[in-house]
C-alpha positions as CSV (number, residue, x, y, z in Angstrom):
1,X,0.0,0.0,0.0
2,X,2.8,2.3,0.6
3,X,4.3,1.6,-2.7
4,X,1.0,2.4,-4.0
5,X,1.2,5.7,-2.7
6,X,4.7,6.3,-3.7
7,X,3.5,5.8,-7.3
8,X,0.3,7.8,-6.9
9,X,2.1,10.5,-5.1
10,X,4.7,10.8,-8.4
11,X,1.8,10.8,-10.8
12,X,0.0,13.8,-9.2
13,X,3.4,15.5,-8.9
14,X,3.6,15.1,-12.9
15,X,0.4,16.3,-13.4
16,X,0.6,19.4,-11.1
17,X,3.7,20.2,-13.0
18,X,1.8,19.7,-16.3
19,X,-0.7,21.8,-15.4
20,X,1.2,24.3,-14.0
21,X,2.9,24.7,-17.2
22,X,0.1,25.6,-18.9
23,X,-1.5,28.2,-16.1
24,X,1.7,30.0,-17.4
25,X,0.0,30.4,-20.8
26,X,-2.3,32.8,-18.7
27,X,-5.3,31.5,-20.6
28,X,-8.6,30.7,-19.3
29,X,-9.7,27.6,-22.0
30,X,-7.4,24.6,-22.8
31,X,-9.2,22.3,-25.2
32,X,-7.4,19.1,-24.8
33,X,-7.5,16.4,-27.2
34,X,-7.4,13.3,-25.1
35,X,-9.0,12.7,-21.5
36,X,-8.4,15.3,-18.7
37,X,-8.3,13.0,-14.9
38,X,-10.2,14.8,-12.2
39,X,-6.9,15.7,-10.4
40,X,-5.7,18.3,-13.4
41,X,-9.2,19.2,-13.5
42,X,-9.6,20.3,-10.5
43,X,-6.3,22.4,-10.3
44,X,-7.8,23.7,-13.7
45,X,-11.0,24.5,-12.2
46,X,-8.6,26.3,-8.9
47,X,-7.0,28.6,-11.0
48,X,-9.9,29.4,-13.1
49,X,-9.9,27.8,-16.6
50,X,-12.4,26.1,-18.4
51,X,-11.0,22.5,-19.2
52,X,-12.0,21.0,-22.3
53,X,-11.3,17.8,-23.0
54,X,-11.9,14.9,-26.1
55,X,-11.7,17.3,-28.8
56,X,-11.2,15.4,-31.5
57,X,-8.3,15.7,-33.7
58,X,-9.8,16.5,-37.1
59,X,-12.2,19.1,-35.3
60,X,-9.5,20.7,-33.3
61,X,-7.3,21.9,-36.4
62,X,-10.4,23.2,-37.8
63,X,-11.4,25.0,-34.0
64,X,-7.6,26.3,-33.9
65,X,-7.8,27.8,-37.7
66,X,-11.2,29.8,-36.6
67,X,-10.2,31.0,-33.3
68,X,-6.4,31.9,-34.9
69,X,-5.0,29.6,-32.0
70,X,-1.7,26.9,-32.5
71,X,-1.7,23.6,-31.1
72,X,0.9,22.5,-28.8
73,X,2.5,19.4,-27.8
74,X,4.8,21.0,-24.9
75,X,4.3,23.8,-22.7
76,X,7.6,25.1,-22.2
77,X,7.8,28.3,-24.4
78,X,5.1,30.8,-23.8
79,X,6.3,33.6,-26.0
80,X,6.4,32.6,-29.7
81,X,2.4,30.7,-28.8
82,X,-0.6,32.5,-31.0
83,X,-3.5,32.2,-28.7
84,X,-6.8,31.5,-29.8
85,X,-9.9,34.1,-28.9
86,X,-14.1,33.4,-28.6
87,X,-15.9,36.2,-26.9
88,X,-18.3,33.3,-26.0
89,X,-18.2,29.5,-25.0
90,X,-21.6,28.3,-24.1
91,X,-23.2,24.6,-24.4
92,X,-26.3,24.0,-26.4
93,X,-28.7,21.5,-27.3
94,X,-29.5,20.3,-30.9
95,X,-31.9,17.9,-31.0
96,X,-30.6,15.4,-28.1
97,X,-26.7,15.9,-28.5
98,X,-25.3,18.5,-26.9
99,X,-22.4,20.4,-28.1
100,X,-20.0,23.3,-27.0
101,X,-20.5,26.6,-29.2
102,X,-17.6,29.3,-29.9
103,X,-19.2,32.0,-31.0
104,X,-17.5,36.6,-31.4
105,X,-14.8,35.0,-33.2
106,X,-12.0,37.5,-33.4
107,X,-11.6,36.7,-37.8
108,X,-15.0,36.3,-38.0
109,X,-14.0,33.8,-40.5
110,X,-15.2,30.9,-39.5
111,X,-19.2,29.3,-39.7
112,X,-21.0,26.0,-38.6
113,X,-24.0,25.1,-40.8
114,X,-26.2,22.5,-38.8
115,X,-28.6,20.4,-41.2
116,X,-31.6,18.6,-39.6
117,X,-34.2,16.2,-41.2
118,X,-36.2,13.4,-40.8
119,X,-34.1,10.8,-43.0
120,X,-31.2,10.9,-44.7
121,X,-32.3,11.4,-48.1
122,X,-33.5,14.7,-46.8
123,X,-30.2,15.3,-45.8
124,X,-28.5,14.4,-48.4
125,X,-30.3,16.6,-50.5
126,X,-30.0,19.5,-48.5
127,X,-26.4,19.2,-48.8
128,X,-26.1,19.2,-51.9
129,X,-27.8,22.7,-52.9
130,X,-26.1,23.9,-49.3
131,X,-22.9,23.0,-51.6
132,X,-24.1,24.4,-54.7
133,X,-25.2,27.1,-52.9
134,X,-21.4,27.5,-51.3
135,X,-19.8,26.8,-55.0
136,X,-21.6,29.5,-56.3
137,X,-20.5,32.1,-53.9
138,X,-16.7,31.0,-53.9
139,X,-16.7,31.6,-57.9
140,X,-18.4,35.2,-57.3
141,X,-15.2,36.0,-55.3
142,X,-13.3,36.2,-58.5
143,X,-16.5,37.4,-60.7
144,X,-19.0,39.7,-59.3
145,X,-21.6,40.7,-62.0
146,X,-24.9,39.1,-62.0
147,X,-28.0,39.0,-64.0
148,X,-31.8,39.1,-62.7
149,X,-33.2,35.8,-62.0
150,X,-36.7,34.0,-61.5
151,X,-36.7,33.7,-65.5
152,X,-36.2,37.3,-66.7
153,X,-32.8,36.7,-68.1
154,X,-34.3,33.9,-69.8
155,X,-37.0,35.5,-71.8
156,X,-34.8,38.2,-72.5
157,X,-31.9,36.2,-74.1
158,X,-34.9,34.2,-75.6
159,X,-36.2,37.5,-76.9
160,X,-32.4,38.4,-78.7
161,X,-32.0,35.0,-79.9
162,X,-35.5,35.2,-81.7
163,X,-34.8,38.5,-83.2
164,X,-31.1,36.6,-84.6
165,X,-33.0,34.0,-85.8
166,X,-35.8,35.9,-88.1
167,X,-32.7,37.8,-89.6
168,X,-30.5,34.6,-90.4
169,X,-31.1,32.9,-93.6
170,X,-31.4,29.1,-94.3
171,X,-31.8,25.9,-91.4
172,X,-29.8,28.0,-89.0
173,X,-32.7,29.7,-88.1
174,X,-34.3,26.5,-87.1
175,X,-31.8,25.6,-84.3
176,X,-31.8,29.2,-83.1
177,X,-35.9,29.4,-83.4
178,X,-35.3,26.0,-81.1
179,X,-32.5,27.1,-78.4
180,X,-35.0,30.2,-77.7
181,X,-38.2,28.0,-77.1
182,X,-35.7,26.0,-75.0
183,X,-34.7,29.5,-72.6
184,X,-38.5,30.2,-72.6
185,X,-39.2,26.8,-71.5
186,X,-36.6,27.2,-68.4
187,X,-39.3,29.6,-66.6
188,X,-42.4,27.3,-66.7
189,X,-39.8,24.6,-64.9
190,X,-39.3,27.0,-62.6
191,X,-43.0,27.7,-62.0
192,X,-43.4,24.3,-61.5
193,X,-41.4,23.2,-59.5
194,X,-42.8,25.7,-57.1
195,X,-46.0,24.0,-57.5
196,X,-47.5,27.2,-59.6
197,X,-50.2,27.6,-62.5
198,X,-47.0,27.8,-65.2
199,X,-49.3,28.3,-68.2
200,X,-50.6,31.0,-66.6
201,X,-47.8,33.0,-65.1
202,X,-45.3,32.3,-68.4
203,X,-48.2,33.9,-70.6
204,X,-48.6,37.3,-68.7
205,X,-44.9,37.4,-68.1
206,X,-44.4,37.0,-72.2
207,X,-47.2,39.9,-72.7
208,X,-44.9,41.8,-69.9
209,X,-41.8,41.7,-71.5
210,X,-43.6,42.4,-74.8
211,X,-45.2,45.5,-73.6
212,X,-41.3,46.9,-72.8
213,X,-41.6,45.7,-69.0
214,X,-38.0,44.0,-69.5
215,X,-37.5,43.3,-65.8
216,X,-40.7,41.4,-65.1
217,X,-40.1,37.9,-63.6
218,X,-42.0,35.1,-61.5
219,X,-42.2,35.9,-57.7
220,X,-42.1,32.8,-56.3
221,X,-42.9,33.6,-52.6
222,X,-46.2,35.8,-54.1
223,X,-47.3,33.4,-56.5
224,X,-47.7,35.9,-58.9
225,X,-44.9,37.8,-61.4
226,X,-43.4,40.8,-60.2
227,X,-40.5,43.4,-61.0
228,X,-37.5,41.0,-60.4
229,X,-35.0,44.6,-60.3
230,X,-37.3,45.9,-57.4
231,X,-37.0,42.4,-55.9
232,X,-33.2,42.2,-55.9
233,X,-33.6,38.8,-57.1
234,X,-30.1,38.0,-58.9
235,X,-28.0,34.9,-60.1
236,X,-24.2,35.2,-61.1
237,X,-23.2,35.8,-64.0
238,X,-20.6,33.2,-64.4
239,X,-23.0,30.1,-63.3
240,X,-25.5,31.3,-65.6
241,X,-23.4,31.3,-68.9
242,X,-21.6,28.3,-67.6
243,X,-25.0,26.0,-67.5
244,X,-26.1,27.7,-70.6
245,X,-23.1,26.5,-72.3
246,X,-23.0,23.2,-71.4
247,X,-26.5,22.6,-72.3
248,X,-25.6,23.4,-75.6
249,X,-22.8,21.7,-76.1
250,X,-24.8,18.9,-75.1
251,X,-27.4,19.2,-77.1
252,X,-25.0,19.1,-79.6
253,X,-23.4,15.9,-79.3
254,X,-26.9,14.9,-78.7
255,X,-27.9,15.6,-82.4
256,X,-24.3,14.4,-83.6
257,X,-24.8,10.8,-82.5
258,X,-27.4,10.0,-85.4
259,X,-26.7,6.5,-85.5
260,X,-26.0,3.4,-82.7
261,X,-23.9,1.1,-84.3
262,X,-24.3,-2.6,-82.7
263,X,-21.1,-5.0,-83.0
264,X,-22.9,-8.5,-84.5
265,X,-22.6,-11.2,-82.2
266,X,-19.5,-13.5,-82.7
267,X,-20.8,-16.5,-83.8
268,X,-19.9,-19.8,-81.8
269,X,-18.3,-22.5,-83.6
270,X,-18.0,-26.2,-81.5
């Protein structure tokens, strides 16, 4: 038993030391990355700091990148050490797991996104546009102008392809006659997929844009068409001439492959 002392005796020595160390940070939060014994965390607790511990090790480079902290395997410098700053560390519930929350982030660089539904295929699917949604904004860094969405930009490059069309001679005319019915057809999907009358709402917007009301889209959230400018409702510029590109270049090869050609079967000889 006094052995067992001796060697429980050294241990806490270590661990005062440890700790000790790392009061001479002068923080008040260590995250720690593996399990934190109640003797530390009580000399933690002593001098003041919140003790955090099981962070997981995928997670805490991502934490140290948003709070502008460095990780540390030793203690023994304190002067070249970039701490990490959260004007707030609370602990909140979503849905039955709780979780820790640093929020008045110095950089202000850094977001968490929480998704919630009832099945994964609902999840799944919010992802992805969450991602689109993400992939769009990272390529407006780099280009900024936008068009006016909800189908406006549609009809009107509809409307300039039509006017091309009537003035080009021979079956030209034809594919450009048919690449406008297929932007005018992009606004009824649109309508419908919001569960709207489409056959209604694409005929007064045409007579819109006909009587010179050139910024007249769908407004989803009325059911109705509205002034998409007054709106503000806008889609980059970049994603829409990328998509209209490579539905045309698709349609091409579409009409390109006018014939399957089958290999005959190799015949079987005994």
């Amino acid at each position: 038993m006094s052995q067992l002392a001796e060697v429980e005796a050294s241990e806490k020595g270590k661990m005062k030391a440890k700790v000790e160390k790392i009061l001479k940070h002068d923080v008040n939060c260590f995250i720690n990355r593996q399990l934190i014994y109640n003797y530390p965390e009580e000399l933690f607790a002593q001098a003041g700091v919140m003790a955090i511990e099981h962070a997981d090790f995928e997670g805490i480079e991502r934490l140290a990148k948003a709070l502008g902290a460095d990780i540390l395997s030793t203690f023994d410098e304190t002067d070249k050490v970039e701490y990490g700053f959260a004007g707030k560390i609370d602990e909140i519930m979503i849905g039955e797991s709780t979780i820790l929350r640093f929020s008045e982030l110095r950089a202000g660089e850094a977001c968490t996104i929480v998704l919630r539904g009832s099945s994964k295929h609902l999840l799944d699917e919010a992802e992805r546009s969450l991602h689109d949604a993400l992939c769009v904004l990272s390529q407006m860094v780099g280009e900024t102008r936008t068009v006016l969405g909800a189908g406006c930009s549609e009809l009107l490059m509809a409307e300039a392809v039509t006017k091309k069309a009537n003035a080009t001679p021979g079956k030209k005319a034809l594919a450009m006659h048919g690449f406008a019915t297929a932007l005018r057809a992009l606004p009824g999907v649109i309508a419908d997929n919001a569960g709207l009358d489409a056959s209604d709402l694409i005929t007064r917007l045409t007579a819109e844009h006909h009587n010179g009301n050139k910024t007249m889209g769908l407004n989803i959230a009325a059911g109705d068409i509205g002034d998409i400018a007054k709106l503000k409702i806008t889609e980059s510029f970049k994603v829409k001439s990328s998509v209209l590109t490579y539905a045309s270049e698709a349609a091409e090869m579409i009409l390109r492959a006018d014939t399957v050609l089958r290999a005959v079967p190799r015949q079987r000889t005994m």
